[in-house]
KELUM-520291 format. One record per residue (C-alpha): x, y, z; residue in one letter. Coordinates in pm, whole numbers, plus 32768, in hexadecimal, padded with zeros to 4 digits. Layout:
! KELUM-520291
SITE/X/Y/Z/residu
SITE/X/Y/Z/A
...
! end
This chain:
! KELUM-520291
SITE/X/Y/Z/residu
SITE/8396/8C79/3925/X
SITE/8428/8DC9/3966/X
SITE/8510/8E5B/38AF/X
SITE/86A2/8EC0/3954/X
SITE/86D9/900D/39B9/X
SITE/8795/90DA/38F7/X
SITE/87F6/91E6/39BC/X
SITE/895B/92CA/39CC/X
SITE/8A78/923F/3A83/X
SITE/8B93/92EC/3AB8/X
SITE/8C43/9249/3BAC/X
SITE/8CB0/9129/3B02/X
SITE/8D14/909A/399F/X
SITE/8C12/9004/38C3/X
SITE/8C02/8E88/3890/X
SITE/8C5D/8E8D/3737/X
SITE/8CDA/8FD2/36CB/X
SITE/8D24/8F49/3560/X
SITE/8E38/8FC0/3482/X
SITE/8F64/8F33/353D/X
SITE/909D/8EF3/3492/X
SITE/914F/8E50/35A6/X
SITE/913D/8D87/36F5/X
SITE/912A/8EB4/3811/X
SITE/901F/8E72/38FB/X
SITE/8F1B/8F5C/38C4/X
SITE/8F29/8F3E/3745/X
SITE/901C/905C/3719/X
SITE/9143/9001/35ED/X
SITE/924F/8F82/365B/X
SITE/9364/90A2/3610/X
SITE/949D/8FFF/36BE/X
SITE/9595/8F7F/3609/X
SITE/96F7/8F03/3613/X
SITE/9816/8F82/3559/X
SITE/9803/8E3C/349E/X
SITE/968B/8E77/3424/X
SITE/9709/8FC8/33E5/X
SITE/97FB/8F73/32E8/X
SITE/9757/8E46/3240/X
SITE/961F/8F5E/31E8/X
SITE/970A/9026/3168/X
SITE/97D1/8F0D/309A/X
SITE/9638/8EB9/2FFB/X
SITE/9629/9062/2FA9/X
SITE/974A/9016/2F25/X
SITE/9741/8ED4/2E7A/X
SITE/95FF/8EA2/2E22/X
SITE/9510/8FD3/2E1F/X
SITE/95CA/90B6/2DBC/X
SITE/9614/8FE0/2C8E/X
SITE/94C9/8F86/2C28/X
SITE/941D/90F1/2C49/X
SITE/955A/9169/2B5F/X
SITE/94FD/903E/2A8C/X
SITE/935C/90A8/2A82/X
SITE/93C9/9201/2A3A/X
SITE/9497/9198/291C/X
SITE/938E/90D2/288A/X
SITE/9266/91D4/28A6/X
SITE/934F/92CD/27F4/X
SITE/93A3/91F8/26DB/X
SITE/9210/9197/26D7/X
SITE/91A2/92F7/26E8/X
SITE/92B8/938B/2603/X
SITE/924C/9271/24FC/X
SITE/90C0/92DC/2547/X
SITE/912F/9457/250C/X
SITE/91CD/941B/23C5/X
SITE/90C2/9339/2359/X
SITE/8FA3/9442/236A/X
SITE/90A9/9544/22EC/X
SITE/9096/96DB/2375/X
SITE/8F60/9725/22B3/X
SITE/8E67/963F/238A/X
SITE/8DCF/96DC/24D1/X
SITE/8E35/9579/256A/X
SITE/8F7A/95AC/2522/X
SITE/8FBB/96CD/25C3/X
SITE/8F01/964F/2713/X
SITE/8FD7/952C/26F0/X
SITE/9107/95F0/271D/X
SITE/90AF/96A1/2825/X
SITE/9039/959B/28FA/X
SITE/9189/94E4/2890/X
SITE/9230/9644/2926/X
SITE/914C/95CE/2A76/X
SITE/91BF/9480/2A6F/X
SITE/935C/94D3/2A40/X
SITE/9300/95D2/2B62/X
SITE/926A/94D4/2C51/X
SITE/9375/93AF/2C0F/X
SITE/94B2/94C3/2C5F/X
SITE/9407/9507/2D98/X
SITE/93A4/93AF/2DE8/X
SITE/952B/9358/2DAC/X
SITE/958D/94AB/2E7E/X
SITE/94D4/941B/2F9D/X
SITE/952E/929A/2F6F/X
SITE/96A8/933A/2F6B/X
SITE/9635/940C/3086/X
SITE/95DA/92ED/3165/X
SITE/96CD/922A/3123/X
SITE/97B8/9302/31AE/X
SITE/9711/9354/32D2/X
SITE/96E0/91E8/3323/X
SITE/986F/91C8/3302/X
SITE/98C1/92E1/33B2/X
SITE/97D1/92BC/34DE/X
SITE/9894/91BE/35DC/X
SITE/99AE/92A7/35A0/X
SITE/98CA/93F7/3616/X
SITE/9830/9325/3722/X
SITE/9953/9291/379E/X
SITE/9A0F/93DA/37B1/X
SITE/98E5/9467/3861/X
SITE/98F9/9348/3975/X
SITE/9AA1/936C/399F/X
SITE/9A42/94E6/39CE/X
SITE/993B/94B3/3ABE/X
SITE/9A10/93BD/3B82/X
SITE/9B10/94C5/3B70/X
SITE/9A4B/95C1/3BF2/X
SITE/99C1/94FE/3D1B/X
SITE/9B43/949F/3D8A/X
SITE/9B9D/95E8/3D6C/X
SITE/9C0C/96B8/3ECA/X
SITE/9B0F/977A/3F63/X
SITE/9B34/98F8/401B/X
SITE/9A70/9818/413B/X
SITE/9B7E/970D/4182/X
SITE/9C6A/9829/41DD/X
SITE/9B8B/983F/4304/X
! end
C-alpha cells in the first residue's frame, strides 16, 4: 500500500482547512452579519459579559485584598501578591476597555457601512464632465 502524496498545492483550498467558525465554503469564518446580529452581540457585551467579567474582577479583588492582609506587609508573599493583584486590576480595565470598545463598534457599524453605500450610490449618480459630450 502506498502512501498519498503530499505535495504543495496552491491552486486550490485544502479539504479540511480546520479552524472555521462559520459556514463559507472554503472554511473561511463567516464575517457577515445583519444589523440584527449586530445589535443582539452588542446587547450580550452589554448584558451579559460585560457583567460577569465586572463581577470576576470584583471577586478576585476582594480574594486577593483578603490574601494580602492575611500574610500582612512583612511576608515576601505578600508583597508579590500585591503586585500581581496590580496585574490583574490592569488586565480586567483593559479587558472592559475593549469589551466597551467592541461593543460600540458593533453598534455603530451598519450606520458607517450604510453611509458608505448612500455615498457610493451618490457618487455613481452623480453628472459626469463626459455626458456634456
Amino acid at each position: 500500500m502506498t502512501e498519498p502524496s503530499v505535495g504543495m498545492r496552491l491552486n486550490q483550498l485544502p479539504a479540511d482547512p480546520g479552524g472555521s467558525v462559520g459556514p463559507m465554503p472554503g472554511g473561511g469564518p463567516d464575517v457577515a452579519s445583519s444589523p440584527a446580529d449586530k445589535k443582539k452581540a452588542a446587547k450580550a457585551i452589554e448584558e451579559d459579559i460585560e457583567p460577569g467579567t465586572r463581577k470576576a474582577g470584583d471577586f478576585a479583588d476582594t480574594e486577593t485584598g483578603d490574601a494580602v492582609k492575611a500574610f500582612r506587609d512583612g511576608w515576601l508573599t505578600s508583597g508579590a501578591l500585591k503586585k500581581a493583584h496590580e496585574t490583574w486590576g490592569e488586565q480586567v480595565k483593559n479587558l472592559m476597555n475593549r469589551l466597551a470598545s467592541e461593543k460600540a463598534a458593533l453598534r455603530s457599524a451598519t450606520t458607517v457601512l450604510q453611509g458608505a453605500d448612500l455615498q457610493a450610490g451618490a457618487n455613481a449618480q452623480s453628472v459626469s464632465v463626459i455626458d456634456g459630450y
